[in-house]
C-alpha positions in Angstrom: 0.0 0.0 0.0 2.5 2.5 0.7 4.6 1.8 -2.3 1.8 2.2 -4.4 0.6 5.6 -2.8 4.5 6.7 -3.2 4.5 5.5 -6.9 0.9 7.5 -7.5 3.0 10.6 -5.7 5.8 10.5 -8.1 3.3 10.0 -11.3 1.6 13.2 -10.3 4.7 15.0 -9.7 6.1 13.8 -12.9 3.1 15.6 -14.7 2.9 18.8 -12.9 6.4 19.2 -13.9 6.1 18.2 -17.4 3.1 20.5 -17.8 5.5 23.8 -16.6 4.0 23.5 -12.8 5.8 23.4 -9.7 9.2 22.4 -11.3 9.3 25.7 -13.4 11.0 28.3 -11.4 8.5 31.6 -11.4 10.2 34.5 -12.4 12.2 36.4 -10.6 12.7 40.8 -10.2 16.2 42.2 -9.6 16.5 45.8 -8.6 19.5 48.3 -9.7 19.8 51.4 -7.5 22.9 54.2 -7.8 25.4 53.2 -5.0 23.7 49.6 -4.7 26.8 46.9 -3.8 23.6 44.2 -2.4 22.1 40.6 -4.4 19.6 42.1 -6.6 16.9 42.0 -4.2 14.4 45.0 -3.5 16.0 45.9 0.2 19.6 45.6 -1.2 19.8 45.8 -4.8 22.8 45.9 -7.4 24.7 48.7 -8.1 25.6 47.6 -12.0 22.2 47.0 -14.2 24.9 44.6 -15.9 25.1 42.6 -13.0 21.2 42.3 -13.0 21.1 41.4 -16.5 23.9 38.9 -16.1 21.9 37.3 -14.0 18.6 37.6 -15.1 16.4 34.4 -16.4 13.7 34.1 -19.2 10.6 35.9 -17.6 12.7 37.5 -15.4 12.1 41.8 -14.7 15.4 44.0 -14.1 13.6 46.9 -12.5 16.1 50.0 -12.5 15.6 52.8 -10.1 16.1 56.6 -10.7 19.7 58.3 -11.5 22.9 58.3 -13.8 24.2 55.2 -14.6 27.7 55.2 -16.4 28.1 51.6 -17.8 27.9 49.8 -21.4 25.3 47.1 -21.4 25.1 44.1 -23.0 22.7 40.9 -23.0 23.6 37.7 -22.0 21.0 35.2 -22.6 17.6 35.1 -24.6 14.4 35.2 -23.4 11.0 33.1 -25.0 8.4 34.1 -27.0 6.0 33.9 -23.7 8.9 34.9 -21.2 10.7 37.4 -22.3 13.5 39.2 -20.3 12.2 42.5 -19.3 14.9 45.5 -18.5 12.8 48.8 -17.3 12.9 51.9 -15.9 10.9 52.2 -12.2 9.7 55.6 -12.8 8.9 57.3 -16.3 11.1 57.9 -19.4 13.8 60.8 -18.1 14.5 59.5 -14.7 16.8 57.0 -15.7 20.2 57.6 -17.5 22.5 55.3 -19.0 25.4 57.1 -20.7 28.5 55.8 -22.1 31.2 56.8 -24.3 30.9 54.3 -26.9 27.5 51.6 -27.7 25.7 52.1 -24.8 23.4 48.5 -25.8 24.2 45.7 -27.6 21.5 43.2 -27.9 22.6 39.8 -29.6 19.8 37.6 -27.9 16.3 37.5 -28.1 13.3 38.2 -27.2 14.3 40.9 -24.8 12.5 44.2 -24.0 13.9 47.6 -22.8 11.3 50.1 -21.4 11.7 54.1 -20.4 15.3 54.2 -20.5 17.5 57.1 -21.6 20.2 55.9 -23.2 23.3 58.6 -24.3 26.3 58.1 -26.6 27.6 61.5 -25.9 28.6 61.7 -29.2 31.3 58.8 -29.8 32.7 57.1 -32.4 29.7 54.1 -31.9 26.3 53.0 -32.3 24.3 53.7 -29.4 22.1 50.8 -29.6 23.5 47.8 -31.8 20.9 44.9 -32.5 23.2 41.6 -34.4 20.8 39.4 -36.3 20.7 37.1 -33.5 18.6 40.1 -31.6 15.5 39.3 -33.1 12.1 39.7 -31.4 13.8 43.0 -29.9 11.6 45.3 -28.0 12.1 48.9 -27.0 9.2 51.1 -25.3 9.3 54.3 -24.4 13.1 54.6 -24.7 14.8 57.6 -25.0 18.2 57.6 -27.3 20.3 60.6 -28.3 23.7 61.8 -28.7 25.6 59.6 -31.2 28.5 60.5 -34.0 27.3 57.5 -35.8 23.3 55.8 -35.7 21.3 55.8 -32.7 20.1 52.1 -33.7 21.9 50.1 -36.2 20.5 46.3 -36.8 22.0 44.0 -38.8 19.3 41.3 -39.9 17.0 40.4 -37.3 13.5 39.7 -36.9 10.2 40.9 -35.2 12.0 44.3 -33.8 9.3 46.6 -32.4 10.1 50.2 -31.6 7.1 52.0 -30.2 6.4 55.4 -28.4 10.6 56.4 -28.7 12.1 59.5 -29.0 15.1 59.3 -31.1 17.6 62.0 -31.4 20.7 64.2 -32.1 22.9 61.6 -34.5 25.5 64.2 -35.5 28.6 64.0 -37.9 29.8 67.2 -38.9 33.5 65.1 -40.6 33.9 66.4 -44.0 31.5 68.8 -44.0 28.7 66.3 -43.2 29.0 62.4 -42.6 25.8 60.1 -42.4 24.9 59.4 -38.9 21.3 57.8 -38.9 18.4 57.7 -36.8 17.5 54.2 -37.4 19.6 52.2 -40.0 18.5 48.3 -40.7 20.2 46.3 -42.6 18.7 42.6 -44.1 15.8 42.7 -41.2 12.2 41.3 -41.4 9.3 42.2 -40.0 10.7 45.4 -38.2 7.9 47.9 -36.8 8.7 51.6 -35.9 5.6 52.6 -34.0 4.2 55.9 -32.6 8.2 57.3 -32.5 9.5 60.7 -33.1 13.1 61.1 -34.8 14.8 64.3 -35.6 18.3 65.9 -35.8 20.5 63.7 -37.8 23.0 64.1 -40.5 22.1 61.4 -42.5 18.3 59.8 -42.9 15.4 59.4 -40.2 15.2 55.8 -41.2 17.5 54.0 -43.7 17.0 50.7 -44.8 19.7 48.0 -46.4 22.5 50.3 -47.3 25.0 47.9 -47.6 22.0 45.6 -49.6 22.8 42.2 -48.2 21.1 39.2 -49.1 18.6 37.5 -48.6 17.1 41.0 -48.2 14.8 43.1 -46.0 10.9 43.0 -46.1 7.8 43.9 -44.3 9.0 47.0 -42.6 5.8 49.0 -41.4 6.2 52.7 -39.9 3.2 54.1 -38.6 1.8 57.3 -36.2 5.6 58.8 -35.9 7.2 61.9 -36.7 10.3 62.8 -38.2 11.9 66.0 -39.0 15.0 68.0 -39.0 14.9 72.1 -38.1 17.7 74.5 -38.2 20.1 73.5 -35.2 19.4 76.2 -32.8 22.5 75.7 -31.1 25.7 74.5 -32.3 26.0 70.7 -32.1 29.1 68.1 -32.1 30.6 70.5 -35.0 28.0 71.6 -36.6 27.1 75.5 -36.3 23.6 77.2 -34.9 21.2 77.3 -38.1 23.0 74.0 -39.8 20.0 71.4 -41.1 22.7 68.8 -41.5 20.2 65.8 -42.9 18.9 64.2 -45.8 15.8 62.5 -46.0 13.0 61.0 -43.4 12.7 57.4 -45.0 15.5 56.2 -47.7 15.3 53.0 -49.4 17.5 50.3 -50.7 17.2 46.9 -52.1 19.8 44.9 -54.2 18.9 44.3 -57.6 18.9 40.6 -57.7 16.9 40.5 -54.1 13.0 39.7 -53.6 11.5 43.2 -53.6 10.7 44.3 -50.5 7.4 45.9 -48.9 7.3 49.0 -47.0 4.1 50.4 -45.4 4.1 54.1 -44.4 1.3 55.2 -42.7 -0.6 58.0 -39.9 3.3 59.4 -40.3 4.2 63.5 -40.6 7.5 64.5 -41.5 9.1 68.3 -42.2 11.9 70.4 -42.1 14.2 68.6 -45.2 15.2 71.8 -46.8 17.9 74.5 -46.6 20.5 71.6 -45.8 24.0 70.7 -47.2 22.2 68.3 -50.2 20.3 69.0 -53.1 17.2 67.1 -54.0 17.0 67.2 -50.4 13.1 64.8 -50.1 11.0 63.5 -46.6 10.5 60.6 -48.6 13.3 59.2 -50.7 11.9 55.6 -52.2 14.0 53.8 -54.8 15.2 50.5 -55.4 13.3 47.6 -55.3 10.7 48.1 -53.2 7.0 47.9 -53.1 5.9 50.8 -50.6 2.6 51.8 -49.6 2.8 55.3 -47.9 -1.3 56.4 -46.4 -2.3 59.1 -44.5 1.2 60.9 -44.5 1.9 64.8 -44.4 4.2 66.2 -45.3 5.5 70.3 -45.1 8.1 73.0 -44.9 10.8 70.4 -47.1 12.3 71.2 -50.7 10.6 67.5 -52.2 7.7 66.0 -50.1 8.2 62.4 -52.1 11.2 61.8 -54.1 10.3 58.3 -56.2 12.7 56.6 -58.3 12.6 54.0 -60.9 15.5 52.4 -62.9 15.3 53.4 -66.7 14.4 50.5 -68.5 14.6 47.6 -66.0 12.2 46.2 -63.7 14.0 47.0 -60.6 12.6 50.4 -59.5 10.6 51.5 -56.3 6.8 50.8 -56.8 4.9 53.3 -55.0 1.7 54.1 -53.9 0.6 57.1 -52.2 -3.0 57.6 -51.3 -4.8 59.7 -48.6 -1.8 61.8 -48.6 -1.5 65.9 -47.6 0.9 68.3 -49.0 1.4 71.9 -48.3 4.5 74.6 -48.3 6.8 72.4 -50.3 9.0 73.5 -53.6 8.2 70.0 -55.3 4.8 67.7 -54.0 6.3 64.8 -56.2 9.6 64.5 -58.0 9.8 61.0 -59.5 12.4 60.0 -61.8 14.1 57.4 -63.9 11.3 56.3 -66.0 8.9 55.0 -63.1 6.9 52.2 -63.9 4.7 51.9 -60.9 3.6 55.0 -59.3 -0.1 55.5 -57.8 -1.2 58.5 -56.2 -4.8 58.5 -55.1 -7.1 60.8 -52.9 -4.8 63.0 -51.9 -4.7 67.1 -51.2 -1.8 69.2 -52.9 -2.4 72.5 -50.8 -0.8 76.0 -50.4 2.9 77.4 -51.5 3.6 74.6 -53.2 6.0 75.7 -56.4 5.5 72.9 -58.5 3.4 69.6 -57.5 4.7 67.3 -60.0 8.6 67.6 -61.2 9.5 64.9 -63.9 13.5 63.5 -63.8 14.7 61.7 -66.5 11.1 60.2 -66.8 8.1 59.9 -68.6 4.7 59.9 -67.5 3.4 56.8 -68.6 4.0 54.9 -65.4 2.2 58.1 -63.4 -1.5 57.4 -62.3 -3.3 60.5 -60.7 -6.8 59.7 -59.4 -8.7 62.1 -57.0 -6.2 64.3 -56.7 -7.4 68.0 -55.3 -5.2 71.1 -55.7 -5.6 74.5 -53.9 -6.2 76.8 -56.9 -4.7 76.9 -60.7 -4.9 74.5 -63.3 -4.1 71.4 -62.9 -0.9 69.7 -64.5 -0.3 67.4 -67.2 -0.4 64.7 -64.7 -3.3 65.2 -63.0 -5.2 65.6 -66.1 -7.7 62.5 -65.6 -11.4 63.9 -65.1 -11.2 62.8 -61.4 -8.4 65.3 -60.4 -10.0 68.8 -59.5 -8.4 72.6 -58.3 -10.7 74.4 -56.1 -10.1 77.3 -54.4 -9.9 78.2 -50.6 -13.2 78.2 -49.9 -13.3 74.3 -50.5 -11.4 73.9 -47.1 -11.9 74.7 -43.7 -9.2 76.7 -43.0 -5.9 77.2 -45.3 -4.5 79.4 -43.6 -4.3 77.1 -40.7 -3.5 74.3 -43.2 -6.5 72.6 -42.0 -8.0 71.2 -45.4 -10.5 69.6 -44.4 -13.4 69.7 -46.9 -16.0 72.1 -46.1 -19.9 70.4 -45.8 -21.5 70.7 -49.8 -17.7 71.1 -51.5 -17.9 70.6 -55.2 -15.2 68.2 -54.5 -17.3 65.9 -52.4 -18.3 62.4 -54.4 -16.5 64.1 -57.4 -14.1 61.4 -58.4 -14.2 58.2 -59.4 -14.2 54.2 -57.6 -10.5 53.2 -56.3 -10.5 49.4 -54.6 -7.1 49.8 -53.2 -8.6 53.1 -51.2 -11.2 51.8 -48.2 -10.7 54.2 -45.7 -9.9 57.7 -45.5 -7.5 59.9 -43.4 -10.3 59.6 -40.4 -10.0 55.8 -40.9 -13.4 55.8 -41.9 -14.7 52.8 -44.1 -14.7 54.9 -47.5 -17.9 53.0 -49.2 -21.5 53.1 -49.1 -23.3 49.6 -49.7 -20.5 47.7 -50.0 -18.6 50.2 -53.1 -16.2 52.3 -52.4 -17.2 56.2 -52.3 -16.1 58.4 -55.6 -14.7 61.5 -54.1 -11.4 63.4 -54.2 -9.2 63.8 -51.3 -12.0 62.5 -48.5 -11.6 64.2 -44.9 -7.8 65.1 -46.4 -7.7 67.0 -43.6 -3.9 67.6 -41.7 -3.3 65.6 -38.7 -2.4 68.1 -35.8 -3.3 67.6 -31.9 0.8 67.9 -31.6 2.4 69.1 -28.4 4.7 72.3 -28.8 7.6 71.2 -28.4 9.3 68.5 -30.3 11.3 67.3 -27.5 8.4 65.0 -26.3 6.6 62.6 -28.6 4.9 60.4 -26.6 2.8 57.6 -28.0 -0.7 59.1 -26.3 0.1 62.7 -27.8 0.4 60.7 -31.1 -2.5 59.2 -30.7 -4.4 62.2 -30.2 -3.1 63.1 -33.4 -5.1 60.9 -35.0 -7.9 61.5 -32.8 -8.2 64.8 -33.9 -7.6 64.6 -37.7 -8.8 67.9 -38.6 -6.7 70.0 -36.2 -4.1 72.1 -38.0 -0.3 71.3 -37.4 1.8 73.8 -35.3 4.9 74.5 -35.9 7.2 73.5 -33.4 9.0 75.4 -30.7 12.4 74.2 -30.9 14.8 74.6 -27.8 18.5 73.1 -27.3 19.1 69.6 -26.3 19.8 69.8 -22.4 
């Protein structure tokens, strides 16, 4: 009898630890405090966050308290899918600072997320955050990065990275005049999401993808509900001079020619400020190569080229590009496209004040060029808008130019005025665009400007973006710009 109870014991035992029961360990919390020498516990915590890391398990939470932290971090092991290994801030995004001279994190495991962090290069020689490919399933929240001579995040080829509600800042390299330093800069990576994220200041792009066009190639990057813009420095900055706008482009694109084409999806995105800088043909959106990018719902102002577009003369290997729902104002060219595009849509979208030309052609025909629903603030419409559903209308069509609110005013002309496009369902409201079950013929619906933004640029939190798109017909401010602290 008491064999057989003691066998029964060990049978159930055996199955609560093969189900993940009692014989998983339940994760743990380590705490990091300034002047902390303790085990990681809450009552006597670590002084090093690398010490917490190193000893942190799948699941686990290193919970960081508030101060300056001079240390390089690294990761040691990966988390899981379900258990990842968390590494946070205890108290919001500011109150925490890692600073380094050199990378201040290199992440070459997975499934690992960083949350409300400041992290600061102090403009050296290094990435501030480097992601390997092994990094994959990387994510960073609310993190704060800034101060590098080279890019703020530089990933080789990993997978699933998410970076949401991050303010990403001040990548400066003033060598020779001007020397790229990027926001973001991705190389062969799948699947990477930059989410509700403001980046600005940077002498080379906002985001750059596959400069160095590695195989097997990138794909399904989206970027949505972020801003990015550059501004006159109003200070000088790691040698440049007050007044320098030492960047290039918001988004730039790259795919090898003998790779897949690769899909990009723009989207709820505003980006400004790319003119008066040390480049010419100086564009927010630069897409070339051999991609497939969908950009919706973006506006952009105050830039020399809103969307730059390039094909590849006679081959095949050219950006496709579609732009729909799209707002343009205070721009010297709307769209510049170039090299004989084969593949360019632009549907229901609003060309609106002090722009000098809305269409530039570069080395290119037309032919490739479909307009659709296209509204212009006053004059006559271009050669390439010259399908019947493309319209001008004057200010009174809009709710408030001046403002650069362009909304469409109740009983417009240019209400139900276009024609049927299947590939546009929703307009810049995200309202399903179609009445029993077709879509709606108009021009430019609700193209109003997103706005809602706080004053200063320096913020960017996810919830003020939000409210962005909350309040679609707000007009955008233009931002008061202060020195970085």
């Amino acid at each position: 009898m008491k064999v057989g109870r003691f066998a029964a014991w060990v049978f159930v035992c055996a199955a609560v630890v093969g189900s993940g029961g009692i014989g998983e360990a339940a994760p743990s919390e380590w705490f990091v405090a300034v002047g902390g020498s303790g085990n990681g516990s809450s009552a006597s915590p670590f002084g090093r966050i690398q010490d917490a890391i190193a000893i942190a398990q799948p699941g686990d939470t290193v919970t960081i308290r508030s101060g300056t932290y001079v240390e390089a971090l690294r990761t040691v092991r990966s988390g899981s899918a379900t258990l990842p290994i968390r590494l946070r801030a205890q108290g919001a995004r500011g109150t925490t600072l890692v600073t380094f001279a050199g990378r201040v994190l290199y992440v070459t495991h997975a499934h690992v997320q960083v949350e409300r962090l400041v992290l600061d290069g102090q403009y050296s020689a290094a990435d501030t955050v480097n992601i390997t490919s092994t990094g994959s399933f990387l994510t960073l929240r609310d993190v704060e990065i800034r101060r590098s001579s080279k890019d703020l995040i530089d990933m080789s080829a990993p997978q699933g990275v998410l970076i949401e509600g991050c303010l990403i800042h001040h990548a400066l390299n003033a060598a020779g005049g001007r020397t790229d330093a990027h926001g973001i800069v991705a190389g062969a990576a799948r699947d990477l999401t930059i989410r509700n994220t403001e980046i600005h200041t940077f002498s080379g792009d906002g985001f750059q993808i596959d400069p160095g066009r590695a195989s097997p190639g990138w794909d399904r990057v989206t970027i949505e509900g972020s801003r990015i813009w550059l501004a006159p420095l109003p200070a000088p900055a790691n040698g440049f001079p007050a007044g320098a706008v030492p960047g290039e482009n918001a988004v730039d694109t790259k795919v090898g020619s003998t790779l897949p084409r690769a899909t990009i999806t723009i989207r709820d995105t505003i980006a400004w400020g790319f003119r008066g800088g040390l480049i010419s043909n100086m564009a927010a959106f630069n897409l070339k190569e051999k991609v497939n990018a969908t950009v919706d719902r973006v506006t952009v102002y105050d830039s020399e080229i809103a969307f730059r577009l390039r094909g590849a003369g006679s081959g095949t290997t050219g950006a496709w590009v579609t732009v729909k729902n799209a707002v343009v104002h205070h721009v010297a060219k709307a769209f510049r496209y170039e090299d004989d595009i084969q593949n360019l849509k632009i549907w229901n979208s609003t060309i609106g004040s002090h722009v000098t030309s809305p269409f530039q052609a570069a080395s290119s025909v037309s032919t490739g060029v479909e307009v659709r629903n296209l509204l212009i603030l006053g004059g006559t419409l271009p050669s390439q808008a010259a399908h019947p559903s493309n319209r001008s209308a004057g200010s009174e069509a809009f709710v408030d130019v001046n403002a650069n609110n362009y909304g469409i005013v109740a009983g417009s002309a240019a209400i139900d005025a276009g024609v049927t496009i299947p590939g546009v369902t929703t307009d810049r409201h995200m309202t399903l665009a179609h009445t029993n079950g077709s879509p709606l013929s108009r021009v430019a619906t609700l193209s109003s400007t997103p706005g809602g933004m706080p004053s200063s640029p320096e913020t960017g939190r996810s919830s003020q973006i939000q409210r962005q798109r909350a309040r679609c017909a707000c007009r955008i401010p233009m931002p008061a710009l202060r020195p970085l602290d």
